[in-house]
C-alpha positions in Angstrom: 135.3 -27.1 -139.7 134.9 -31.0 -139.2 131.4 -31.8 -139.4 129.8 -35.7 -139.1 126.2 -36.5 -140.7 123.9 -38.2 -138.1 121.1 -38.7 -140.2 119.6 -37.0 -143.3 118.2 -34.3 -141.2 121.1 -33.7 -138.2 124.5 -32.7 -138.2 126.8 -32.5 -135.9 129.4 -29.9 -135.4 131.9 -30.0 -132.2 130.1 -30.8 -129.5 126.6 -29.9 -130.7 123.4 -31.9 -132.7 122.1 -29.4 -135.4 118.3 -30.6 -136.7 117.1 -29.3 -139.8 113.4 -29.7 -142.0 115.0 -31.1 -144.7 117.8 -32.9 -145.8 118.4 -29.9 -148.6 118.3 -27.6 -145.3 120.9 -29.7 -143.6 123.1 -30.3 -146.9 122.9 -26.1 -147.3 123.9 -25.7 -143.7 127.1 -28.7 -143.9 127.9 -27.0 -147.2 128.3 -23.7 -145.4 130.6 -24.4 -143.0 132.9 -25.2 -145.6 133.6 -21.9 -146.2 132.1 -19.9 -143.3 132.4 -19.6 -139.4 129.6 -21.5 -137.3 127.9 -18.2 -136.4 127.3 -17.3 -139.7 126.2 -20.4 -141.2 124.1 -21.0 -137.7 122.4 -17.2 -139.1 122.3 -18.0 -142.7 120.9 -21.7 -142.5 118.8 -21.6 -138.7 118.4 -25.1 -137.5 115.2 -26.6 -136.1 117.1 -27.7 -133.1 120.2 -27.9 -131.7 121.4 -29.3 -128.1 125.0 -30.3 -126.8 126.2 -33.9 -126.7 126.9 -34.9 -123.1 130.4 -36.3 -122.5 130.6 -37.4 -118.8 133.1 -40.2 -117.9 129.9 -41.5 -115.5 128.1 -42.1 -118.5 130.3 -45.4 -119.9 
């Protein structure tokens, strides 16, 4: 799964902004979708935070 680094601490995965404690946290949880399915990465690796990115065209 395609995943972009926002910050040491946030990743973000489709159309969601994970947060994590730590950067290892964050690393463990990018790491994991390598070679897991969102679900159980999101159950192995819990985020802090996580809230959808808003795409409406009214926005630009």
């Amino acid at each position: 799964m395609t995943t972009v680094r926002l910050s040491t601490e946030e990743v973000q995965v489709q159309s969601f902004i994970y947060g994590f404690t730590s950067p290892e946290a964050a690393d463990q949880f990018q790491t994991c979708l390598l070679f897991d399915v969102l679900d159980d990465c999101e159950t192995k690796f819990p985020p802090l935070s996580r809230h959808s990115i808003c795409f409406e065209v009214d926005d630009f």
